[in-house]
C-alpha positions as CSV (number, residue, x, y, z in Angstrom):
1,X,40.7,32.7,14.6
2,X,39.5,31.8,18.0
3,X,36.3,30.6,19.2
4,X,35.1,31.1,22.9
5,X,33.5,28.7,24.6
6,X,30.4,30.6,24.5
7,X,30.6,30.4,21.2
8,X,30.6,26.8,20.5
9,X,28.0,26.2,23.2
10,X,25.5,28.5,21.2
11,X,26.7,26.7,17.6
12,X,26.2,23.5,19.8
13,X,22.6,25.0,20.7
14,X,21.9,25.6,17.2
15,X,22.6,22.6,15.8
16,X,20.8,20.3,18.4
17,X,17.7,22.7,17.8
18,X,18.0,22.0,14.4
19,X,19.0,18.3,14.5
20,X,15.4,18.3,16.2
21,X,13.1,20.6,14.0
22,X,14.7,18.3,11.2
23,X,14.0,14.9,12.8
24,X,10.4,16.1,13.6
25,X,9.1,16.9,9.9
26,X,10.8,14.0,8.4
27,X,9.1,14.8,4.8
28,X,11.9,17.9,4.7
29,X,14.9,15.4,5.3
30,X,14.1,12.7,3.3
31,X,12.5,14.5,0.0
32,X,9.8,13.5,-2.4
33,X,9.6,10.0,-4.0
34,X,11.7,8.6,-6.7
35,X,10.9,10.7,-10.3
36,X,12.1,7.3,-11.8
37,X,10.2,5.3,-10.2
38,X,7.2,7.4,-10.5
39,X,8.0,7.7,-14.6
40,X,8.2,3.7,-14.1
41,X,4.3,3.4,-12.8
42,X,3.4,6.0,-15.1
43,X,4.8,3.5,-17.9
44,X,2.8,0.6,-16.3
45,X,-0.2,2.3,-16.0
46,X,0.0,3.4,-19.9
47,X,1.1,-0.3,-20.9
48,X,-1.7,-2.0,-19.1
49,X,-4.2,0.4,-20.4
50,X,-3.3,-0.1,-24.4
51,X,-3.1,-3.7,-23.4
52,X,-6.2,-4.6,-22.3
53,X,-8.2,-3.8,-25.6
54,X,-5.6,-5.9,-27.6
55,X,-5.9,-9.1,-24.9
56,X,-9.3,-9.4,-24.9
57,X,-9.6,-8.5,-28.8
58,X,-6.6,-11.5,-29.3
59,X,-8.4,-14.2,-26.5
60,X,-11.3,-13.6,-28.7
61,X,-9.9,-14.2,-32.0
62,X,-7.7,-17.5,-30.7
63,X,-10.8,-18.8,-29.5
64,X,-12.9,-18.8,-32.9
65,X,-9.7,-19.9,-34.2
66,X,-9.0,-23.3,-32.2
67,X,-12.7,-23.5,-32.3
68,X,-12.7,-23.7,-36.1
69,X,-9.8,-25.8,-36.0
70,X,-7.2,-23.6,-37.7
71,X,-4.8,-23.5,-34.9
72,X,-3.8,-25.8,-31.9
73,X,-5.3,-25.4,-28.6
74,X,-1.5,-25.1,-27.5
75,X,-1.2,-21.7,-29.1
76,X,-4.3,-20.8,-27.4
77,X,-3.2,-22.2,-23.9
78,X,-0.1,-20.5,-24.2
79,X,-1.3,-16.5,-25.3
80,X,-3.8,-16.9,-22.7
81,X,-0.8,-17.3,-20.2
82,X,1.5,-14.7,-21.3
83,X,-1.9,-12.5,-21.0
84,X,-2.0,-13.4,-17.5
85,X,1.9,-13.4,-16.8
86,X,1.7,-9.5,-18.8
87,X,-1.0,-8.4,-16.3
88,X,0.3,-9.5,-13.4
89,X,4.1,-8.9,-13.4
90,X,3.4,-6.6,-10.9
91,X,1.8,-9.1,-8.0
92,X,4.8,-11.6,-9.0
93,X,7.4,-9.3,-8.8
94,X,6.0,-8.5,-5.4
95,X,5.6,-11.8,-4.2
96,X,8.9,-12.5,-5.3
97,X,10.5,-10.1,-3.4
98,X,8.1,-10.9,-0.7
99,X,9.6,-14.6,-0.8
100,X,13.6,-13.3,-0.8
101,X,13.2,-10.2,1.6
102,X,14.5,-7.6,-0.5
């Protein structure tokens, strides 16, 4: 099958006009967001929420512990930093990436 010139100019038309309506509402090229990524802050969000009750419940109950002597102060110490470390994954993990440019 042959194609005339006119034809090809108009297909060349048509795609440059498209090329151009695409480029200029870039939310139709590129999609939505991630639906894993989006199940992974949901995940967060759910984690951090169930946690909190439990770390301040636990910070409590270490502390009338080591205050009544029946644990070390090291065991304290170190649940109070995985507390920390557990809440704020998120900021390290962006400074991280941050600090390594990825």
């Amino acid at each position: 099958m042959q194609f005339s010139n006119t034809d090809v100019t108009k297909r060349w038309w048509i795609e440059l006009c498209l090329a151009i309506a695409f480029s200029a509402v870039p939310t139709l090229v590129f999609g939505q967001a991630s639906p894993l990524l989006t199940g992974a802050e949901s995940l967060q969000t759910n984690i951090i929420a169930w946690l909190t009750p439990i770390a301040i419940i636990a910070v409590m109950v270490l502390g009338v512990m080591a205050m009544a002597n029946q644990i070390s102060w090291g065991w304290c110490i170190a649940a109070i930093l995985g507390i920390a470390l557990a809440f704020g994954a998120p900021q390290i993990l962006a400074w991280v990436r941050d600090m390594f440019a990825v």
